[in-house]
N, C-alpha and C positions, 0 to 999 in steps of 0.2 A: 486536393493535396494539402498538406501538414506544410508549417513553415519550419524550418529547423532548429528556430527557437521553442517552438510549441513541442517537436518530438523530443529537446535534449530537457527542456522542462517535465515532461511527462517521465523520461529512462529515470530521472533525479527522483520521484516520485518513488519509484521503486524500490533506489537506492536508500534513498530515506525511511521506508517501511521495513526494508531488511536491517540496517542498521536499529533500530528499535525493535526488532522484535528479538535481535542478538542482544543488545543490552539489557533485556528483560530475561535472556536463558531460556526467551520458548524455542520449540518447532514452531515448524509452519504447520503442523495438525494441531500445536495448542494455540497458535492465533487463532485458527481455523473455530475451535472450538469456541475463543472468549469473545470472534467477530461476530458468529454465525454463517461465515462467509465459507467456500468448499476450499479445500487444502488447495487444489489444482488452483484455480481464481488466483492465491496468493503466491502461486509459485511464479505464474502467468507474468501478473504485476512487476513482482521483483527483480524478473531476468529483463522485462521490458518485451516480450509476447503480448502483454495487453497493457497499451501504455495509456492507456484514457479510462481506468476506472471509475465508472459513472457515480454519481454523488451519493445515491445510497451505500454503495460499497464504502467510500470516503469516510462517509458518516459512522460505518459500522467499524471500521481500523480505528478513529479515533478516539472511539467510544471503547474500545477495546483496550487502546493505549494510555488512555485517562486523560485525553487532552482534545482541545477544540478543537474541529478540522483545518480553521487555518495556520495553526500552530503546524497543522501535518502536514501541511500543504510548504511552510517558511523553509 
């Protein structure tokens, strides 16, 4: 089991990826597109469906967003 600090850390996660990708004016099919990641993957994430996106995913959002992943992570 997840502690509840680790699942309200991981929803924030989400949170924080949606919020940047609205501040940039994409969809999630043009993250999709500039992550390499599938549109679904990124919906997944955002709602908090898949709240542990593994570190190449990480890698691939931030690299998308123009910023180091612990920046994505803060």
């Amino acid at each position: 089991m997840y502690s509840i600090d680790y699942v309200v850390r991981m929803s924030e996660v989400g949170k924080k990826i949606r919020q940047l990708r609205k501040e940039r004016g994409w969809t999630q099919e043009q993250l999709a597109n500039q992550s390499g990641l599938h549109r679904v993957s990124i919906a997944q994430i955002e709602v908090g469906i898949r709240k542990d996106p593994d570190l190449s995913s990480r890698r691939k959002l931030a690299k998308a967003f123009g910023m180091d992943i612990v920046d994505l992570l803060d």
